[in-house]
C-alpha positions in Angstrom: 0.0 0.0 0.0 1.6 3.5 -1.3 0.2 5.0 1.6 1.7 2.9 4.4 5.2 3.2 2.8 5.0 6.9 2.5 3.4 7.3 6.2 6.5 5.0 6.9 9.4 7.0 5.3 8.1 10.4 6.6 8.1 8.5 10.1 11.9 7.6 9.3 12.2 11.3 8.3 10.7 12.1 11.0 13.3 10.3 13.4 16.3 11.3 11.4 16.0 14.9 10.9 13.6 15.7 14.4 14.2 13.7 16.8 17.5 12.5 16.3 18.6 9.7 19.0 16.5 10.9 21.4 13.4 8.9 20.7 13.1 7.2 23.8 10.4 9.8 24.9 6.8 9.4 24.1 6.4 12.7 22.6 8.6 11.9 19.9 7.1 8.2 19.0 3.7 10.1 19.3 4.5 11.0 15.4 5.5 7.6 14.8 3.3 4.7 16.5 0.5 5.3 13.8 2.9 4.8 10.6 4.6 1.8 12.6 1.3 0.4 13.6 -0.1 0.5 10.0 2.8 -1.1 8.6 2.9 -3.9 11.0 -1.2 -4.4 10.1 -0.1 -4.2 6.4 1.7 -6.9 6.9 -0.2 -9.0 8.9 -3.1 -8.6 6.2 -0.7 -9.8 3.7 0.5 -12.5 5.2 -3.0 -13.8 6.4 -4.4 -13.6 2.9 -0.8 -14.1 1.1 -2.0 -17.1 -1.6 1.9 -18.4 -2.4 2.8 -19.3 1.0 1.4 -22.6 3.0 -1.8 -21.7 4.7 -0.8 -22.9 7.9 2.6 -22.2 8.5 1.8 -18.3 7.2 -0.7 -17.9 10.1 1.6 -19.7 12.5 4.6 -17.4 12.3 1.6 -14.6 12.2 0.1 -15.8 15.5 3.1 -16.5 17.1 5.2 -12.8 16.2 2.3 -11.3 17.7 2.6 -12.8 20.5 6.1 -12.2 20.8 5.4 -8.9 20.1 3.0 -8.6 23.1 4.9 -10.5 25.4 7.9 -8.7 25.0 6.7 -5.7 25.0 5.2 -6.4 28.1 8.4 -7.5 29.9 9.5 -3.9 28.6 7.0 -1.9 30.6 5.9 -4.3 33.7 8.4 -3.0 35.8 7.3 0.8 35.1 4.0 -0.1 37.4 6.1 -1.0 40.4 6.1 1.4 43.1 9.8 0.7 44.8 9.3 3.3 47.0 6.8 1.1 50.2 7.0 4.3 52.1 5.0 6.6 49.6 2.1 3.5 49.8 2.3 3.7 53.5 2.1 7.7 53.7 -0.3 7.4 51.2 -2.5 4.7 53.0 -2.5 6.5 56.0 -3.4 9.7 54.0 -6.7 7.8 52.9 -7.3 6.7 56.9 -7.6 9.6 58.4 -8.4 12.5 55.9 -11.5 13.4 54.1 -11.8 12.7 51.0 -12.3 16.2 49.4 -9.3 16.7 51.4 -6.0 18.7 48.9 -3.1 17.3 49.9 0.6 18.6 49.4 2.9 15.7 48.5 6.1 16.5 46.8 8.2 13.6 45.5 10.0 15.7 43.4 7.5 16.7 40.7 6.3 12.8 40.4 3.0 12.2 40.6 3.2 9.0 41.8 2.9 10.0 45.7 0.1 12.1 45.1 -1.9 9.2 43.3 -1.0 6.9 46.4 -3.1 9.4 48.8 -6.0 8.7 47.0 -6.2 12.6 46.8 -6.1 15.9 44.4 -3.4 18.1 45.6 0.0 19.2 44.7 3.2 16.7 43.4 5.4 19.5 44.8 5.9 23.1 46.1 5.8 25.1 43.9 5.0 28.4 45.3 5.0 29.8 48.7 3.5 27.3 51.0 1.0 30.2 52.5 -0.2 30.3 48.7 -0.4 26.9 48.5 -2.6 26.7 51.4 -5.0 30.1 50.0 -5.5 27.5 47.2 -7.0 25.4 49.4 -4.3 22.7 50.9 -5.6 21.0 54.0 -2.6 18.7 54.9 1.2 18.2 53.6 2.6 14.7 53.9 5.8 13.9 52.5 8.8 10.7 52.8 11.5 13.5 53.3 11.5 14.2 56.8 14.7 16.1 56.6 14.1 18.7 53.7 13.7 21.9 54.4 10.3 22.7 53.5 9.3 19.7 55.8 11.0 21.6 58.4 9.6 24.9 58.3 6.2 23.1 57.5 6.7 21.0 60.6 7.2 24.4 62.6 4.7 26.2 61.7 1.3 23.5 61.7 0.2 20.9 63.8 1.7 17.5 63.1 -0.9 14.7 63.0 1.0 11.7 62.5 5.1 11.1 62.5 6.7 7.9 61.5 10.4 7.3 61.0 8.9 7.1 57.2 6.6 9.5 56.7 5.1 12.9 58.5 1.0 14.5 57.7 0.5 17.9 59.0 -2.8 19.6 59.1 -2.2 22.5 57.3 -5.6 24.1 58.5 -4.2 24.1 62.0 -1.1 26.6 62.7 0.6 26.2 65.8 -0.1 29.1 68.2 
């Protein structure tokens, strides 16, 4: 199919002249997923219906490089779903105990998500203004893993602390200390 190839080549363009070797982030294979994908399902079509090839063993190598396909890309990605960090999942579990859950919550992990999604909560991956703004926008508590940064610290000082493990701290950020 002239279409596919020329999808194709402009994809290989694409990489060459764009993005260069640094295709390993997603908004770079963005562009070029669809041209792969249809070339792969070009080829599949062909050899499903290909006529001068044996029936069976055409379908066999079909069925079986998909699934090789799947398979390894799924070894490629499992580990990205594994949270190696048990003390965000604790924080984050005890987030869900004893807070409402409308509550915001401040929980930097440096930019990442990932702690915030553990609470169970909307909120704030990381401070990124004054904390006094941060609460005017509505912040009820700050929990965070890093008991020794500095913003921990003054935040520590300056609210109630509700819970404080060797792990992980919560402070109400509703409730200054007096």
């Amino acid at each position: 199919n002239l279409f596919v190839q020329v999808f194709l080549g402009g994809a290989l363009f694409y990489v060459a002249a764009v993005a260069g070797a640094n295709v390993m982030h997603d908004y770079y294979q963005i562009l070029t997923i669809p041209a792969i994908a249809l070339a792969l399902a070009s080829g599949a079509v062909y050899l499903w219906k290909a006529e001068h090839f044996n029936v069976f063993l055409r379908r066999i190598v079909l069925v079986v490089s998909i699934g090789v396909m799947l398979i390894t890309g799924w070894n490629q990605i499992v580990g990205n779903f594994n949270v190696n960090h048990p003390e965000i999942v604790e924080a984050g579990a005890e987030v869900n105990k004893i807070t409402a859950k409308e509550a915001l919550i401040v929980a930097p992990y440096n930019g990442d998500t990932a702690f915030l999604y553990q609470t169970g909560r909307s909120g704030w991956p990381a401070i990124d203004d004054s904390i006094d703004n941060i609460i005017a926008n509505g912040a009820d508590y700050y929990v965070s893993v890093d008991l020794g940064s500095p913003d921990t610290k003054m935040i520590e000082s300056r609210f109630k602390t509700i819970k404080k493990t060797d792990r992980f701290i919560i402070v109400d950020l509703v409730n200054p200390i007096k």
